[in-house]
GUTORKE-444486 format. One record per residue: residue in one letter; x, y, z of N, C-alpha, C, O in turn. Coordinates in nm, 4 decimals. Layout:
# residues N
+---+----------+----------+----------+----------+----------+----------+----------+----------+----------+----------+----------+----------+
! r !       nu !       nv !       nw !      cau !      cav !      caw !       cu !       cv !       cw !       ou !       ov !       ow !
+---+----------+----------+----------+----------+----------+----------+----------+----------+----------+----------+----------+----------+
! a !        X !        Y !        Z !        X !        Y !        Z !        X !        Y !        Z !        X !        Y !        Z !
...
+---+----------+----------+----------+----------+----------+----------+----------+----------+----------+----------+----------+----------+
END
This chain:
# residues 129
+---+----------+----------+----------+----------+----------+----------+----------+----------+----------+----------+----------+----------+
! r !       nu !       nv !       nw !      cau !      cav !      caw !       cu !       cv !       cw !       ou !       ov !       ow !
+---+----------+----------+----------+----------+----------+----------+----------+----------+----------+----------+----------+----------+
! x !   2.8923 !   6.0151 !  26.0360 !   2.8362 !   5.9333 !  25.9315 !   2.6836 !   5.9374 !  25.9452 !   2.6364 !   5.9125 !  26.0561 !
! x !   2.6028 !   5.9662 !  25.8438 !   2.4676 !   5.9768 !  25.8201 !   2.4337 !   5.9300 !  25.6947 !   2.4884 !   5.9561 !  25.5875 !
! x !   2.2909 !   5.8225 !  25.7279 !   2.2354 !   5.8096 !  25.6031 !   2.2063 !   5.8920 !  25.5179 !   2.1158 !   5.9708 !  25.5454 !
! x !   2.2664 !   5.9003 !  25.4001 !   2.2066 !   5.9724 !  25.2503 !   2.1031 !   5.9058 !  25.1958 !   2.0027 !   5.9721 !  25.1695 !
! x !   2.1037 !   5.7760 !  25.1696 !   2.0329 !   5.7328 !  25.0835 !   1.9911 !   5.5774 !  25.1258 !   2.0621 !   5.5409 !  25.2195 !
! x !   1.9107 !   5.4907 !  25.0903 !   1.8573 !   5.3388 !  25.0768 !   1.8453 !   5.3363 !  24.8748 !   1.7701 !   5.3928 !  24.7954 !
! x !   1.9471 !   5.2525 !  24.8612 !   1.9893 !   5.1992 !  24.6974 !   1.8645 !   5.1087 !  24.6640 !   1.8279 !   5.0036 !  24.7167 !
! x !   1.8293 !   5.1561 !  24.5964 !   1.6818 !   5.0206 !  24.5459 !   1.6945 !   4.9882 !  24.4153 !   1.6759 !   5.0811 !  24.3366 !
! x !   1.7256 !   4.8637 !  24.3627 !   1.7335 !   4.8103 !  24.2452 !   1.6502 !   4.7757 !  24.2026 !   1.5909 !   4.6934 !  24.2723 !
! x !   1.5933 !   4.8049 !  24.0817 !   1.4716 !   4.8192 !  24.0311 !   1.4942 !   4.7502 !  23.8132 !   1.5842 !   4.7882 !  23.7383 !
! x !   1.4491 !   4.7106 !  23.7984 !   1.4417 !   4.6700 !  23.6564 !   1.4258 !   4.7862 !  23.5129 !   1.4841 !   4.7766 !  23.4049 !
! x !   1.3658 !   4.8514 !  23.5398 !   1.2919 !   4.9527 !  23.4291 !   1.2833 !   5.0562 !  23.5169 !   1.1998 !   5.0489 !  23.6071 !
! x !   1.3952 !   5.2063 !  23.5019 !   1.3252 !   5.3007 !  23.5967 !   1.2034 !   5.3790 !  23.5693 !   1.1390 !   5.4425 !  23.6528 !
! x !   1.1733 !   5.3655 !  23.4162 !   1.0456 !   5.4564 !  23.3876 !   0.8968 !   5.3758 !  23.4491 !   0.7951 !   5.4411 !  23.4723 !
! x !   0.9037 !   5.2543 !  23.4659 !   0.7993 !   5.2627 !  23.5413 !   0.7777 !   5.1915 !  23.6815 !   0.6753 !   5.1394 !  23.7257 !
! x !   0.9602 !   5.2097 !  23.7645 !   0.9751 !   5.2288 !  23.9390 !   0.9233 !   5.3439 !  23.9519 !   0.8668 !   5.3766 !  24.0562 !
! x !   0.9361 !   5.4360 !  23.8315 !   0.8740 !   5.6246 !  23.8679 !   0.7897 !   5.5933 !  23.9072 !   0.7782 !   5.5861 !  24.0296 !
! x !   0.6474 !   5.5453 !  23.7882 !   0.5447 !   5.5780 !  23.8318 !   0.4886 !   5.4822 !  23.9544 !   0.4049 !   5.5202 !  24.0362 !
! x !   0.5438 !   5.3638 !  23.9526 !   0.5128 !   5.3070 !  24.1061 !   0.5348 !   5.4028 !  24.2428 !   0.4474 !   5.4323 !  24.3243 !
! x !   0.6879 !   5.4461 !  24.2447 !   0.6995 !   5.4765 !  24.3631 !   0.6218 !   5.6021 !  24.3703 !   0.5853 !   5.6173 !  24.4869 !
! x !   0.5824 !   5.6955 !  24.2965 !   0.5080 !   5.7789 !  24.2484 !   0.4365 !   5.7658 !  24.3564 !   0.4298 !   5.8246 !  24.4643 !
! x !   0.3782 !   5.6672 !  24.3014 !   0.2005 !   5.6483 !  24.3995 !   0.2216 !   5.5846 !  24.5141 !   0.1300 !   5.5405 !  24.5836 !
! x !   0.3438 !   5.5751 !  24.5421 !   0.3618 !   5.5710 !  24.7196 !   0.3494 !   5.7023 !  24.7849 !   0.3103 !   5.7115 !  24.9013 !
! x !   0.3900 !   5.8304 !  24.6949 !   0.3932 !   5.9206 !  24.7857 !   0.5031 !   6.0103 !  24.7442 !   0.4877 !   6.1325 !  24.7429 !
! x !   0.6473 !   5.9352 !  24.7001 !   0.7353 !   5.9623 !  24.6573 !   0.7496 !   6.1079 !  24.5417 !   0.6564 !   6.1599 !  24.4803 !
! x !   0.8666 !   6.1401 !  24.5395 !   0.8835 !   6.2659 !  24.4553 !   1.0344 !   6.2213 !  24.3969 !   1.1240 !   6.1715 !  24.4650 !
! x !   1.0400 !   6.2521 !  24.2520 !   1.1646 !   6.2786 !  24.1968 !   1.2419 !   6.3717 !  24.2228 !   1.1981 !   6.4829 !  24.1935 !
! x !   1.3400 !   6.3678 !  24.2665 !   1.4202 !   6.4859 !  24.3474 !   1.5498 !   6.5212 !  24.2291 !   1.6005 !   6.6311 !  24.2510 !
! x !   1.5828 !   6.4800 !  24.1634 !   1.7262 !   6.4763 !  24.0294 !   1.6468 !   6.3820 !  23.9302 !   1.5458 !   6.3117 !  23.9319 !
! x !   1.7762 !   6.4295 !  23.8178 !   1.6994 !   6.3834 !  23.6975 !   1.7913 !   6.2453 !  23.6923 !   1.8794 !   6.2075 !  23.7695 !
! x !   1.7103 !   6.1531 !  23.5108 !   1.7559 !   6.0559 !  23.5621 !   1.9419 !   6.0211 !  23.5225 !   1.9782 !   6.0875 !  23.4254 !
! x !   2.0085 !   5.9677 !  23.5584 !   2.1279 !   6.0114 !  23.5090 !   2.1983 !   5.8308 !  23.4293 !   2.1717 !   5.7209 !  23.4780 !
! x !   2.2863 !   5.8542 !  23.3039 !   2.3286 !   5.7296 !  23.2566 !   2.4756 !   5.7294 !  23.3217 !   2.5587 !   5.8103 !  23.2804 !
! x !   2.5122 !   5.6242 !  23.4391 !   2.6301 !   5.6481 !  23.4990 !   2.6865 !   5.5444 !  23.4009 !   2.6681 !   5.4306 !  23.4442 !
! x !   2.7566 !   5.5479 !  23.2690 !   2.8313 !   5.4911 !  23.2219 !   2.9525 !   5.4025 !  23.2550 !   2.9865 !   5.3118 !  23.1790 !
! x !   3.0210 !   5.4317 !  23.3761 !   3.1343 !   5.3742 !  23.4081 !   3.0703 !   5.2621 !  23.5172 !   3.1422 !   5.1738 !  23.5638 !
! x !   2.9160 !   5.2759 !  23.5560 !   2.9447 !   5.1611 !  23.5973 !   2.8153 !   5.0826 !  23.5706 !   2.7815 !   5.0002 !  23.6556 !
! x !   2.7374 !   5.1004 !  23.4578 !   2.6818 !   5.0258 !  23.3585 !   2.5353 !   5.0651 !  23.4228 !   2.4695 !   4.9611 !  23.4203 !
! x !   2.4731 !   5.1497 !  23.4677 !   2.3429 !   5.1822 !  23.5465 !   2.2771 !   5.3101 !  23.4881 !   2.3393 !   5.4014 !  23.4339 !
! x !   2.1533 !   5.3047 !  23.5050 !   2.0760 !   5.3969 !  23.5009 !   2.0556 !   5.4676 !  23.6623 !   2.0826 !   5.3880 !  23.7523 !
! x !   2.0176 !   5.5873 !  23.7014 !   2.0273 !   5.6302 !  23.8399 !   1.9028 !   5.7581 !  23.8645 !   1.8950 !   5.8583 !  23.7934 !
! x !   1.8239 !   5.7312 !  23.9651 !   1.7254 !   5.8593 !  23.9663 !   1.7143 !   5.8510 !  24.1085 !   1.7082 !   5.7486 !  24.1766 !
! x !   1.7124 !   5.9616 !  24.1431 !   1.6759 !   5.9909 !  24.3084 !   1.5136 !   6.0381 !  24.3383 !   1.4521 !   6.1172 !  24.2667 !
! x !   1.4747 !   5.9907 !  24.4249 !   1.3182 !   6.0241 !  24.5022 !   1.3504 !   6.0884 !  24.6455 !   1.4510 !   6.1165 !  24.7106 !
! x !   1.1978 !   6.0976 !  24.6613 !   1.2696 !   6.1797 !  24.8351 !   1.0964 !   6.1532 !  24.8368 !   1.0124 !   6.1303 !  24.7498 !
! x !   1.0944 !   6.1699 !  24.9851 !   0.9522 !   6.1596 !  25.0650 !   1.0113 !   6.2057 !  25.2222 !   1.1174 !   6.1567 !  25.2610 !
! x !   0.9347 !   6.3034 !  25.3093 !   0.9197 !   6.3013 !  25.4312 !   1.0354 !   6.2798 !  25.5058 !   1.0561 !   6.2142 !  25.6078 !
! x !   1.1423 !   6.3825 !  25.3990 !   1.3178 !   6.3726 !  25.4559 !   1.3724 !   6.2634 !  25.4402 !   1.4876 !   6.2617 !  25.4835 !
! x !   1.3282 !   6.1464 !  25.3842 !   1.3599 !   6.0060 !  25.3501 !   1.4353 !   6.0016 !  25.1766 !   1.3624 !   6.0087 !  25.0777 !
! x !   1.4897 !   5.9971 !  25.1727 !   1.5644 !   5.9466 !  25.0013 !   1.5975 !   5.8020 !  24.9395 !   1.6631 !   5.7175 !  25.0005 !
! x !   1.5404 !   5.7826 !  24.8020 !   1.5756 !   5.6725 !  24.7839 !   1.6451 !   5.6670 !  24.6347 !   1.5827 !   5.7299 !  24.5492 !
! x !   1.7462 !   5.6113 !  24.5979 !   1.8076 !   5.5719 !  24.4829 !   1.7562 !   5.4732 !  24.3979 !   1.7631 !   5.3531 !  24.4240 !
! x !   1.7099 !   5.5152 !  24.3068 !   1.6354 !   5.3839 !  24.2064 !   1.7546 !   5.3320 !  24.0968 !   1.7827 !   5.4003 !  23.9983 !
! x !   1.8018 !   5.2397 !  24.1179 !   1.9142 !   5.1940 !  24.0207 !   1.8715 !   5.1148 !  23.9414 !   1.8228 !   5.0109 !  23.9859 !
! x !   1.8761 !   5.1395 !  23.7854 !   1.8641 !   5.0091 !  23.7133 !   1.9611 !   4.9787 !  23.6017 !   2.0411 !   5.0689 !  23.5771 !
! x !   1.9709 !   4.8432 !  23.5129 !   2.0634 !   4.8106 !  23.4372 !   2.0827 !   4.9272 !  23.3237 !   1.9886 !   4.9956 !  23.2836 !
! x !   2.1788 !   4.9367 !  23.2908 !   2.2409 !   5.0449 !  23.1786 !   2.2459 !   4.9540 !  23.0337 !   2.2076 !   4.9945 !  22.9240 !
! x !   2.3150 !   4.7939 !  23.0705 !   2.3331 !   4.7323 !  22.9632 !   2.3010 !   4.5959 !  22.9879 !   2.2755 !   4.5821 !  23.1075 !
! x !   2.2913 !   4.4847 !  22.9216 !   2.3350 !   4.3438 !  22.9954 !   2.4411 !   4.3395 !  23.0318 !   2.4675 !   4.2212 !  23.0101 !
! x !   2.5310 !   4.3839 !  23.0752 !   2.7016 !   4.3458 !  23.1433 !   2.6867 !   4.4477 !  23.2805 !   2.7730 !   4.4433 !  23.3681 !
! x !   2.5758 !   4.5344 !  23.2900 !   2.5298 !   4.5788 !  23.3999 !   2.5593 !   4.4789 !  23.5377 !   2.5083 !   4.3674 !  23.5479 !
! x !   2.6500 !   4.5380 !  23.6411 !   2.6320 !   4.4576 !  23.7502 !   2.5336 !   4.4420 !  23.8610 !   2.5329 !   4.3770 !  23.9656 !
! x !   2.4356 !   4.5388 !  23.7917 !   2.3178 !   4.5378 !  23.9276 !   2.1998 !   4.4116 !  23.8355 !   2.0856 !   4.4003 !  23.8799 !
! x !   2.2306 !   4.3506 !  23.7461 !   2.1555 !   4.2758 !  23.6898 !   2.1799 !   4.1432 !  23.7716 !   2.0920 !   4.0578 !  23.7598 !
! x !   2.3039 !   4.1099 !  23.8654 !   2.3231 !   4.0213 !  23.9494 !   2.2045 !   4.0453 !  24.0364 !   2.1093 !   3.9686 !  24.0226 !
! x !   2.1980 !   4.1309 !  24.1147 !   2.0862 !   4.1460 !  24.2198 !   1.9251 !   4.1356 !  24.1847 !   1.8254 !   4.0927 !  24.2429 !
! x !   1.9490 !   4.1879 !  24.0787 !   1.8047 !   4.1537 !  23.9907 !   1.7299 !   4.0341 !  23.9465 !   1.6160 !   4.0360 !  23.8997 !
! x !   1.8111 !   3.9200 !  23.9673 !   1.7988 !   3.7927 !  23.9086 !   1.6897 !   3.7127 !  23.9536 !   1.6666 !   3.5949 !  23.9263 !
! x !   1.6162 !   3.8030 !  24.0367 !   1.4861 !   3.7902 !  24.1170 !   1.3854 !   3.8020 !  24.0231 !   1.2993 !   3.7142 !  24.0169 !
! x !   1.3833 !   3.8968 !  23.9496 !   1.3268 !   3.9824 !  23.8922 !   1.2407 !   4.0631 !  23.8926 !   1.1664 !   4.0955 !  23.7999 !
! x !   1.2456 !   4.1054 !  24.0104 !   1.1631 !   4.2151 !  24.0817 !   1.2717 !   4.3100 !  24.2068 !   1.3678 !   4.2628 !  24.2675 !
! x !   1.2145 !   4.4592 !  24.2168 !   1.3016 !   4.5317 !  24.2040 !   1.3267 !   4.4920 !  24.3786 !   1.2487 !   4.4181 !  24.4387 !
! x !   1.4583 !   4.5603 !  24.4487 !   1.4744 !   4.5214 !  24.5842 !   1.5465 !   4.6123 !  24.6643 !   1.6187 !   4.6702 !  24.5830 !
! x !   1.5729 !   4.6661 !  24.7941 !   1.6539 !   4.7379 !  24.8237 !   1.7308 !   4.6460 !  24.8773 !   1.7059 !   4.5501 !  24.9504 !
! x !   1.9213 !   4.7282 !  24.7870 !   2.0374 !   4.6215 !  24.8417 !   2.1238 !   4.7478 !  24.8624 !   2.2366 !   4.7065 !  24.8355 !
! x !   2.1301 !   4.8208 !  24.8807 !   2.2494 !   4.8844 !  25.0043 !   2.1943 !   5.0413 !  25.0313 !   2.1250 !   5.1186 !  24.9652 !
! x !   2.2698 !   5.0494 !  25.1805 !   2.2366 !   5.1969 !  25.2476 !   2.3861 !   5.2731 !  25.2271 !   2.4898 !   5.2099 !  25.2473 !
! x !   2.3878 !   5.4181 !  25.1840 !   2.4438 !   5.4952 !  25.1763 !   2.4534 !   5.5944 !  25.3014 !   2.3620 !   5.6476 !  25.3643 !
! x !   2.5961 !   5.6033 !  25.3189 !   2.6083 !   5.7193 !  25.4505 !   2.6914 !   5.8184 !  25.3858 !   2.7745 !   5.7869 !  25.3006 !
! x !   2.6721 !   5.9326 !  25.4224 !   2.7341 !   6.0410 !  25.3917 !   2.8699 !   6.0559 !  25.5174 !   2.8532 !   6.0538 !  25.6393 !
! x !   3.0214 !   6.0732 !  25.4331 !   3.0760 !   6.1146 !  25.5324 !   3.1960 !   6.1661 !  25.4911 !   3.2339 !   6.1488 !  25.3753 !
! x !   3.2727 !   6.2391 !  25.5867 !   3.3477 !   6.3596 !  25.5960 !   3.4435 !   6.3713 !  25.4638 !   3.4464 !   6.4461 !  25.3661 !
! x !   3.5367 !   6.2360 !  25.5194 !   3.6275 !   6.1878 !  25.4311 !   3.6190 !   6.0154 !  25.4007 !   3.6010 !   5.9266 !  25.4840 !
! x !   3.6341 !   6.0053 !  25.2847 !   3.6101 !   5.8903 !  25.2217 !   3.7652 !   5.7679 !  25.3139 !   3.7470 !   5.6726 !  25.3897 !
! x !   3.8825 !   5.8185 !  25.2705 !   3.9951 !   5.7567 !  25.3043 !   3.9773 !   5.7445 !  25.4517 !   4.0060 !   5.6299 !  25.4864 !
! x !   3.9426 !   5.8162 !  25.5465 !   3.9245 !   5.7774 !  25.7080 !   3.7798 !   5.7017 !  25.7176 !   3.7981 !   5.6013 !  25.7863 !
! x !   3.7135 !   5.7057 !  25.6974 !   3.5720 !   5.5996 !  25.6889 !   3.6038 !   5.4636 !  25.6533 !   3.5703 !   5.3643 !  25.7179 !
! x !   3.6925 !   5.4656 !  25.5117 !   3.7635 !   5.3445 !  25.5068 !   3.8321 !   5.2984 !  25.6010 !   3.7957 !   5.1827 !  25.6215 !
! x !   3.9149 !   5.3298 !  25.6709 !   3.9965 !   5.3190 !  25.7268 !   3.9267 !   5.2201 !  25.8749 !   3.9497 !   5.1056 !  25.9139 !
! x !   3.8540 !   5.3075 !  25.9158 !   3.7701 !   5.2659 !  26.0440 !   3.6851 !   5.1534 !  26.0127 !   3.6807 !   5.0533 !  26.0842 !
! x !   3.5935 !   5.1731 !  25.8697 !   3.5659 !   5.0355 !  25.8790 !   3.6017 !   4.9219 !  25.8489 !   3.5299 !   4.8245 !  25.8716 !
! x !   3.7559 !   4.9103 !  25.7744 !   3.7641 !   4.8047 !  25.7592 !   3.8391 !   4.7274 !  25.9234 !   3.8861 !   4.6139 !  25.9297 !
! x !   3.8323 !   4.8056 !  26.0145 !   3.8686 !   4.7658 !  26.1564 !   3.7518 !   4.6589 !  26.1900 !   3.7683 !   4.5529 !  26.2503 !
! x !   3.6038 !   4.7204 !  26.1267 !   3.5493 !   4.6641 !  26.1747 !   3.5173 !   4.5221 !  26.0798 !   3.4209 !   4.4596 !  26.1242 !
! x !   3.5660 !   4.4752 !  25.9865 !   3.5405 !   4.4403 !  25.9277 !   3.4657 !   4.4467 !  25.7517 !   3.4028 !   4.3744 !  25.6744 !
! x !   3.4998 !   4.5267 !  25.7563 !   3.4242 !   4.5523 !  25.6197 !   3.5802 !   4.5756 !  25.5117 !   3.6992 !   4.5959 !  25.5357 !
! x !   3.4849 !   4.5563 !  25.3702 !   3.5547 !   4.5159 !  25.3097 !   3.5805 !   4.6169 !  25.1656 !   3.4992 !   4.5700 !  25.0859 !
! x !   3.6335 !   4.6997 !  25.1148 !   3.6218 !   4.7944 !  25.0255 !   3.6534 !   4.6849 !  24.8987 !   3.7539 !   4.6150 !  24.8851 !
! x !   3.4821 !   4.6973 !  24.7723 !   3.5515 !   4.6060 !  24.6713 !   3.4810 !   4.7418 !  24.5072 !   3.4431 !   4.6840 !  24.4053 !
! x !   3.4781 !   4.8226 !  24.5079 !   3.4693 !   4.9090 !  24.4163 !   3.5824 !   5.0529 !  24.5381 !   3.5793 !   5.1016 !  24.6511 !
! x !   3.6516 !   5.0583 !  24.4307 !   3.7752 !   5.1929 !  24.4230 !   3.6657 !   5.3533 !  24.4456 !   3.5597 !   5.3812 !  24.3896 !
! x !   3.7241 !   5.4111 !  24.5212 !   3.6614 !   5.5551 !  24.5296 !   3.6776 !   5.6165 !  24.3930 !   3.7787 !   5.6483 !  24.3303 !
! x !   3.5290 !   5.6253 !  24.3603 !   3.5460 !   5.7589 !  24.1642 !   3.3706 !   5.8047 !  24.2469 !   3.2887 !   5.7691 !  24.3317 !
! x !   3.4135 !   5.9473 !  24.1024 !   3.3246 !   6.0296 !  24.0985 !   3.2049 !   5.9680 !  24.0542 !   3.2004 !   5.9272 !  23.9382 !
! x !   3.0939 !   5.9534 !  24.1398 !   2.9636 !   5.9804 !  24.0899 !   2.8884 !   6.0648 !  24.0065 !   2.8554 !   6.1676 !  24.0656 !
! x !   2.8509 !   6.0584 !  23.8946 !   2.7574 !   6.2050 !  23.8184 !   2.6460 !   6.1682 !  23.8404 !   2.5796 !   6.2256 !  23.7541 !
! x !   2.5420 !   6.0754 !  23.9345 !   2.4386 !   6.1296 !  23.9955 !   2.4423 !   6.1739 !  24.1000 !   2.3440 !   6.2367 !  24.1392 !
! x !   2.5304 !   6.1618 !  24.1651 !   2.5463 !   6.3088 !  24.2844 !   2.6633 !   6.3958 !  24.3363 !   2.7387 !   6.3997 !  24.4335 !
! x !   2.6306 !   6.4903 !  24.1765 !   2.6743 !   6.6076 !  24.1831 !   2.8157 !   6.5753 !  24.1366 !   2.8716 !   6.6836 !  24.1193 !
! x !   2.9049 !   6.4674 !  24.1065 !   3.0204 !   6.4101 !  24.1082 !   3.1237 !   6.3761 !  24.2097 !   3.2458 !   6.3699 !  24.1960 !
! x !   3.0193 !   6.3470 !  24.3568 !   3.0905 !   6.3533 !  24.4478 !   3.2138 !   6.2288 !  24.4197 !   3.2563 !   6.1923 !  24.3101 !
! x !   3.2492 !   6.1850 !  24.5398 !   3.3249 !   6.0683 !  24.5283 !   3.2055 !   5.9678 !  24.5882 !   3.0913 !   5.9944 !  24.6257 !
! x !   3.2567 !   5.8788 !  24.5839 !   3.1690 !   5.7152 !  24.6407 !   3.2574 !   5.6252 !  24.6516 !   3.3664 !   5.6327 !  24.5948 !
! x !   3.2177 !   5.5181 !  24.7341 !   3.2957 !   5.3773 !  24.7370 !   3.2289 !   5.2649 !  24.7997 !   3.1874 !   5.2690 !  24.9156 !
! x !   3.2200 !   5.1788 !  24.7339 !   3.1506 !   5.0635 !  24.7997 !   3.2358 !   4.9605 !  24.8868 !   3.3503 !   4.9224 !  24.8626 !
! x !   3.1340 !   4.9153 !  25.0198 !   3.1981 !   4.8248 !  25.0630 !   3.0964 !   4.7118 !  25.0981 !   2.9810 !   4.7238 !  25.0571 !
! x !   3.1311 !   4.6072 !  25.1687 !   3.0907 !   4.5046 !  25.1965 !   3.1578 !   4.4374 !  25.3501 !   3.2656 !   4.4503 !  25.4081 !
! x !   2.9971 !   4.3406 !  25.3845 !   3.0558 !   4.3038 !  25.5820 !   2.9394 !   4.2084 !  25.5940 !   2.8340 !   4.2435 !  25.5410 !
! x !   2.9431 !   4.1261 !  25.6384 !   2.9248 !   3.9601 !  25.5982 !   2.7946 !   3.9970 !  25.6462 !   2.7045 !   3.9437 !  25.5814 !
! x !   2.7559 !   4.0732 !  25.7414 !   2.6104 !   4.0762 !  25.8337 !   2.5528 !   4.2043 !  25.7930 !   2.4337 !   4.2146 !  25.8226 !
! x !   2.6112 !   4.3181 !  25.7254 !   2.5497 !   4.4017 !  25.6770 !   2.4955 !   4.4497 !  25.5454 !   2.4186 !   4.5392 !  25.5103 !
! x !   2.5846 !   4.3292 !  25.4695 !   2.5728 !   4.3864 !  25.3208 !   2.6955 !   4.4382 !  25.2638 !   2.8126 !   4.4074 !  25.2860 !
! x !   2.6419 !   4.5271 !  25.1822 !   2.6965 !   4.5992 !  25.0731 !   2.6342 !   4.7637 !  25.1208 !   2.5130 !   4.7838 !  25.1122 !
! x !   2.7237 !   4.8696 !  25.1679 !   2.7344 !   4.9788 !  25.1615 !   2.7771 !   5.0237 !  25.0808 !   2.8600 !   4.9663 !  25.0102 !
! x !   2.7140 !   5.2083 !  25.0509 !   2.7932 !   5.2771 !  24.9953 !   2.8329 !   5.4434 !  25.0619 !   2.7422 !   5.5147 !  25.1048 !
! x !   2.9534 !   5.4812 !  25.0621 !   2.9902 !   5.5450 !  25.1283 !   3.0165 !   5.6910 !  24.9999 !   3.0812 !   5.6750 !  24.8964 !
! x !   2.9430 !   5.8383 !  25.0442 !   2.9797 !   5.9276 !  25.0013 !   3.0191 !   6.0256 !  25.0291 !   2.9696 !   6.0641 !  25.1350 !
! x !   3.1169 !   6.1209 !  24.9692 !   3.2141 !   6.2456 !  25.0529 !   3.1017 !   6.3436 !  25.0477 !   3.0236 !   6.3497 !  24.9528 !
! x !   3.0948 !   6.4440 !  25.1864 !   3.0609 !   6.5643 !  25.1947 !   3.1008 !   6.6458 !  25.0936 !   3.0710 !   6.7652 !  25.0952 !
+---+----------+----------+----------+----------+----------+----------+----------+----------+----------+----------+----------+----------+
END
């Protein structure tokens, strides 16, 4: 298991671009409308580091919960790993909690994904090699 990514929820991605821009940051994929689960999605990269800029697709958008700040935030780390069904498996030993079903992603590449949750860590997201 290896980090892929840090998820950053952000309000408006056209101008998280040009912010994170001027951190340093680079657009690495274009931006993508993940319809099925109400988000807008663009990837950055810096210095082998990657970050996911997520923002609302619609108002029924569920990252508009996290947003309610209204300023953008990072809320979950992504690990890359082998198999989705044994990752599950192990972590919910440790406690964690699978509450979005494994589906294809079309911002990356259509892998699979699955989110979970663990009272002291958050909200992960887990993606197949």
């Amino acid at each position: 298991m290896t980090v892929h990514h840090i998820g950053y929820a952000v309000p408006d991605i056209d101008k998280a671009l040009v912010e994170f821009a001027a951190l340093g940051w680079k657009t690495c994929s274009d931006v993508t409308d993940d319809e099925s689960r109400q988000v807008k999605i663009v990837f950055m990269e810096q210095s082998g580091y990657k970050i996911e800029l997520v923002a609302p697709l619609s108002d029924e958008s569920p990252i508009k919960k996290t947003l309610k700040k209204g300023s953008g935030t990072p809320y979950h780390i992504c690990y890359e790993v082998d198999n989705l069904e044994a990752a599950e498996a192990e972590l919910k030993k440790a406690k964690f909690i699978p509450f979005k079903k494994a589906a294809v992603a079309p911002a990356i590449s259509g892998r699979r994904v699955e989110f979970m949750y663990a009272k002291q860590n958050g909200v992960i997201e887990l993606v197949e090699k």
